[in-house]
N, C-alpha and C positions, 0 to 999 in steps of 0.2 A: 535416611533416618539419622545417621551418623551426623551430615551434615547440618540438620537444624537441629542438631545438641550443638553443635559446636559452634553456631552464629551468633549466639546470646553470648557466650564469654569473646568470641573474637570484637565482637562489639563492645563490650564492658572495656577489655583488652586496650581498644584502639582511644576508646574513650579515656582510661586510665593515662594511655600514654600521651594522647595531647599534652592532658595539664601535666605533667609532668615537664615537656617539653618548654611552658607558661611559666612553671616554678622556677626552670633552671634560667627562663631569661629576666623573671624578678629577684633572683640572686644577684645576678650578672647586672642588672640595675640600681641595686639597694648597693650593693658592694661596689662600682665605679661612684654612687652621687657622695659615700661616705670618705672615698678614695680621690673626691674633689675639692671636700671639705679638712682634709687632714685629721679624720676621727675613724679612722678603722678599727672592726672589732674583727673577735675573731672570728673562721668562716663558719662554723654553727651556727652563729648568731644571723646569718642570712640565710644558709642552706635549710634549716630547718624550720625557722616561719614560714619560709615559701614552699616548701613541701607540705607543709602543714594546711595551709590555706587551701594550698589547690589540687589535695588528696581530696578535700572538704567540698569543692566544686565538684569534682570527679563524683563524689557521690549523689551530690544534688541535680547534677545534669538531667538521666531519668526523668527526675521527676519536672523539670523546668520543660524537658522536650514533652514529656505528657500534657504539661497544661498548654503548650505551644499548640500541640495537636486538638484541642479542645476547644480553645478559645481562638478561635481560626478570624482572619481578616476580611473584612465585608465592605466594602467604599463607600456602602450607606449607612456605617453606624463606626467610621474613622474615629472618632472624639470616645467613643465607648471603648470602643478598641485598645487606645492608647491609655485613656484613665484607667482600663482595670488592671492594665500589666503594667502600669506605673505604680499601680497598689500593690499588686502581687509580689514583684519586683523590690518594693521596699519590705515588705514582710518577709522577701528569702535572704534579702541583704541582713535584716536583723537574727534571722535566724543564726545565719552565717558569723554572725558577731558572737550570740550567744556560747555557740559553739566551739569556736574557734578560739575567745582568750582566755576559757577557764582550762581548753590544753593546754598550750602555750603558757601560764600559771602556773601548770605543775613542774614548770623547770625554772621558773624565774620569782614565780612569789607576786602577790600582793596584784592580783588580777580584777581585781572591782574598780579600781585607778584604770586598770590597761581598759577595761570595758570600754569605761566614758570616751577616753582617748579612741579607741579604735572604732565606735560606731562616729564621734564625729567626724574622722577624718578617712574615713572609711567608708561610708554610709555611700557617695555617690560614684566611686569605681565602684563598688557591686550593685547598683542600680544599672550602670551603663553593661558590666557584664554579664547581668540579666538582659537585658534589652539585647544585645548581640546576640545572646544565645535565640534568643526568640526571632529574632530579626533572621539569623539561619534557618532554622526550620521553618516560618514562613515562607522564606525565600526555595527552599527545596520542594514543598509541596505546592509554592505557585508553578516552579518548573518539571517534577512529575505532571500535574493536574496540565499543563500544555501540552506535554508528550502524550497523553494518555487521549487527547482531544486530536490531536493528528492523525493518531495512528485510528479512531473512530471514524472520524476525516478520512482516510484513504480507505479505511475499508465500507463506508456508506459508499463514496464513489466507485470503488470495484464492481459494490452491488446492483451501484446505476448503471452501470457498463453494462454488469451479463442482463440486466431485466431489458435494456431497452435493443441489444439484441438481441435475444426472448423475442423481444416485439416486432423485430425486424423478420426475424426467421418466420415466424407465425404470419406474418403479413406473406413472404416470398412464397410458401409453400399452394398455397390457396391459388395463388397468383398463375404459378405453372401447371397446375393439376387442374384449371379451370379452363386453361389453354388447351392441355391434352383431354379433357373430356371433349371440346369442341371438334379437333381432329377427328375422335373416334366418331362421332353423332354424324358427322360429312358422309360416312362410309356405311354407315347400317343398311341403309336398302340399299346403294351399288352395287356395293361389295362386301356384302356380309362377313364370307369367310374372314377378309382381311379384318371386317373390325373387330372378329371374336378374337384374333390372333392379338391386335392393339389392345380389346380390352386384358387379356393374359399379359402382356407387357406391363400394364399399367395398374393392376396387381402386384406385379413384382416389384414396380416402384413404390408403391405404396409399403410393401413389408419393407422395404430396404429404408424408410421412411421414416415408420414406425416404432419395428423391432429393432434396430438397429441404436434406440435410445442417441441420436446424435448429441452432442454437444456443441460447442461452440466451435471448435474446431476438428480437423479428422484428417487422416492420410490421404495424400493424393491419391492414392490408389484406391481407397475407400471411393472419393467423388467420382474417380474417371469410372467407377463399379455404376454409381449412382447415376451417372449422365448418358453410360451405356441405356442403361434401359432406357432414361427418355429416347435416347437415339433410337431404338429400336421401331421407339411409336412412329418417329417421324420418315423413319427411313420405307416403313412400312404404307404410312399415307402418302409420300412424295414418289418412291418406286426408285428409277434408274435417275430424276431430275437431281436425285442429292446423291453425292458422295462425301464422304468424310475422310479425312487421312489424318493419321496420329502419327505424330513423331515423338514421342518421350522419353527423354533418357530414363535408365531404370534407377540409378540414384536418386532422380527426383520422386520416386515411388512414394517412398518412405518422410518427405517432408509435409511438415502441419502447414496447413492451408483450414481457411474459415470455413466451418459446415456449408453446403449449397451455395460455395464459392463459381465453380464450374458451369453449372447448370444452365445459370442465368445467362449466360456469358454465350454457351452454343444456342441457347433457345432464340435470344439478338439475332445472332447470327442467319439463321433458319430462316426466322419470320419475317426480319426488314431487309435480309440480304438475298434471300435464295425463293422462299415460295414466292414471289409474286412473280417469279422469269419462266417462261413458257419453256426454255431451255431449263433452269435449273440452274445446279451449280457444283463448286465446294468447297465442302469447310475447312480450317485446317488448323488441326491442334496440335503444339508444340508444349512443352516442357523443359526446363534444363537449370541447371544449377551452376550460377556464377557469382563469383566476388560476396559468397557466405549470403547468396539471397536466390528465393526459388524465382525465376522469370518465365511467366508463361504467358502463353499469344491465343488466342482465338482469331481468325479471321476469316472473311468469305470474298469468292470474287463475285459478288452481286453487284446490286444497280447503285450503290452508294448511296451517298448523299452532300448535299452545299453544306451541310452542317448540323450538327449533334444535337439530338433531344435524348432527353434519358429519363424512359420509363423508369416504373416502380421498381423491375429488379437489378436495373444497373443503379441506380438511386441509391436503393439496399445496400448496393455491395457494395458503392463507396464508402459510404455510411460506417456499413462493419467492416471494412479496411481498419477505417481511422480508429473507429474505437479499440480495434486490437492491439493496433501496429503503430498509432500513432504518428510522427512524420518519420517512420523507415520505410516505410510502405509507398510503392503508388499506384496508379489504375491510369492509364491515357487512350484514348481514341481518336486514329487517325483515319477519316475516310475523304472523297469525295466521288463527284457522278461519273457512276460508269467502272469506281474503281472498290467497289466493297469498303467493309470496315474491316478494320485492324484494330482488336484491344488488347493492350498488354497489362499484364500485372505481376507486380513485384511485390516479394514479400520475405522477410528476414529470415534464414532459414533455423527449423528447428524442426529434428527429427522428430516422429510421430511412437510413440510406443510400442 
């Protein structure tokens, strides 16, 4: 509250003081041009015209920056622009005369003389320091009105960011849960028991899912929570064929990684690397924290491949890499036949809440 009392005088303040600073260098001008001609007076005779003058601006400003603000600049109507505050302009300049020699009179006398004199030769420096004054304040609310468009600018694109991974998540989710419904449907009449147990796992993936209100990103220990349970399903429909080993350091617990970053990443694994081998396999997930970035591996020692196709949720999760992370981030896969895939990813670190 304190504050905006005090903004309207510190303004008045800063205003007062320019011209002042204006006055003391049309002293310093009128007093060297007379001091060239050999006709010095004394220094009242300049300190106080020019104080006079541009006490007189100092109060006019106000109101010049009000119609600065009002009569605002359009590209389509330049020539209206320029003729009205060419008018305006002349009318503050007269005012400014008006004003200004009947003070000035009461110390020297005989000011109906000084009038004529000082609107003629006077008339177009106060048109031009009207037009400057106007010409600043255009000039600040052309460069607010840019800032104020950037900063709309970045945050539309923030909002493109989180909507289209929104759209990315919502596509991934479908994707894996359409996979584990498949899994459990294989096992109803074989093996019943087992698929009441997967459809209970796959419940609890779902609340973890759900309830769990994700965001865009979450602690790694949130997704290895989240990826447990798919494992559970799968480890449940494969048997002894799948093993899985986790290596994590516990620092990396606690680092932000993208929602349903992990997931996608073992279910690859599972599906192109390990179920199709009559032996089986495994997987192996690592974790660890180097050089201020979390680096994590997924790999299987499955049947490989000559070279890389990437479904829809490696697709995804390059996808929302980059929108996150931008180029600090990367995602690489190395595999070929006979020797599993390898996927690593990197990602800047930042601890999780």
């Amino acid at each position: 509250m304190q504050e905006t009392k005090t903004r309207p005088l510190l303004r008045a303040a800063t205003i007062f003081g320019i011209w002042m600073i204006v006055a003391a260098l049309t002293a310093g001008q009128w007093y060297v041009y007379d001091l060239t001609y050999g006709s010095l007076k004394p220094w009242h005779h300049y300190v106080g015209p020019a104080i006079l003058a541009n006490v007189l601006w100092s109060c006019l400003t106000p109101g010049v920056v009000f119609i600065a603000g009002r009569i605002t600049f359009d590209p389509r109507r330049k020539v209206r622009f320029v003729l009205t505050h060419f008018a305006i302009g002349l009318l503050v300049s007269v005012c400014h005369s008006l004003i200004f020699v009947p003070l000035l009179g009461l110390l020297v006398g005989n000011w109906q003389n000084m009038l004529w004199q000082k609107l003629a030769g006077s008339l177009q420096v106060n048109v031009l320091i009207y037009a400057v004054m106007v010409a600043i304040v255009t000039a600040g609310r052309a460069l607010r009105h840019l800032g104020d468009r950037e900063l709309q600018s970045a945050q539309l694109e923030t909002q493109l960011a989180e909507a289209e991974t929104a759209s990315l998540r919502a596509q991934l989710q479908p994707h894996f849960l359409f996979n584990a419904l498949n899994a459990i449907s294989a096992l109803v009449r074989s093996e019943p028991v087992k698929a009441e147990r997967m459809i209970a796992r796959l419940g609890e993936l779902l609340r973890l899912s759900i309830d769990g209100h994700r965001g865009q990103e979450s602690s790694l220990g949130d997704e290895l929570d989240f990826t447990e349970a798919y494992l559970a399903i799968e480890e449940a429909r494969l048997g002894d064929r799948l093993t899985v080993i986790r290596n994590i350091a516990p620092e990396a617990l606690t680092a932000t990684v993208p929602s349903l970053l992990l997931q996608p990443l073992v279910e690859n694994a599972i599906r192109h690397g390990i179920a199709g081998l009559p032996q089986g396999g495994t997987v192996t997930i690592t974790a660890a924290i180097t050089d201020a970035c979390l680096h994590i591996t997924v790999s299987d020692d499955g049947a490989g491949a000559a070279s890389v196709t990437e479904g829809v949720g490696m697709a995804n999760t390059r996808r929302r890499l980059t929108r996150l992370y931008g180029e600090r981030q990367s995602l690489t896969i190395d595999t070929a036949p006979g020797q599993g895939f390898r996927v690593k990813v990197k990602v800047p670190l930042c601890t999780a809440p």
